[in-house]
N, C-alpha and C positions, 0 to 999 in steps of 0.2 A: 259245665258252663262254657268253657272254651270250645269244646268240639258243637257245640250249638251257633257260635259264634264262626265256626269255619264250616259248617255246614248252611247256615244262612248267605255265605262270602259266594260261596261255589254256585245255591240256588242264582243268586243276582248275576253271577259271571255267566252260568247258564242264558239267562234271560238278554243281558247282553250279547251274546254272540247270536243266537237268534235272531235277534232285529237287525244285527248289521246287515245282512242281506236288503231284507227292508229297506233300510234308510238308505241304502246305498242306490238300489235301485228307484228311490223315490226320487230321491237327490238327480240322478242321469234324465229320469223323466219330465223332473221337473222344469231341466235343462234345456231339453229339447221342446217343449213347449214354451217356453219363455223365446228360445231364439224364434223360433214358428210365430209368434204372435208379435214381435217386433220385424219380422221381416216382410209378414203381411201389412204392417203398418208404414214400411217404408215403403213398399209397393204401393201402396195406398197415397202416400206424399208423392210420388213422383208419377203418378196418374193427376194428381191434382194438379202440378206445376205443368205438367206437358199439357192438356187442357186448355190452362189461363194463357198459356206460352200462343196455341193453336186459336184461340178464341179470337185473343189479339193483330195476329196476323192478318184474319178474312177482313 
């Protein structure tokens, strides 16, 4: 019973370290497209503001 019970402990700790790769690398990527998609969005606001800014002037 007991060595079933740390033989099940070691499978899960297996499967954990496994994924950390994973998650880790999810995690960085997911990073980098979040900043990427906010900084095309700021780019985006300040096309619009220069625009209405340039529109005004003529």
């Amino acid at each position: 019973m007991e060595t079933e019970r740390i033989a099940e402990a070691f499978n899960w700790t297996v499967v954990f370290l496994m994924a950390m790769p994973y998650l880790t690398l999810a995690g960085c990527l997911g990073w980098i497209v979040y900043r990427y998609t906010r900084a095309q969005k700021t780019r985006e606001d300040r096309r619009t503001r220069l625009h209405i800014v340039r529109k005004g002037e003529c």
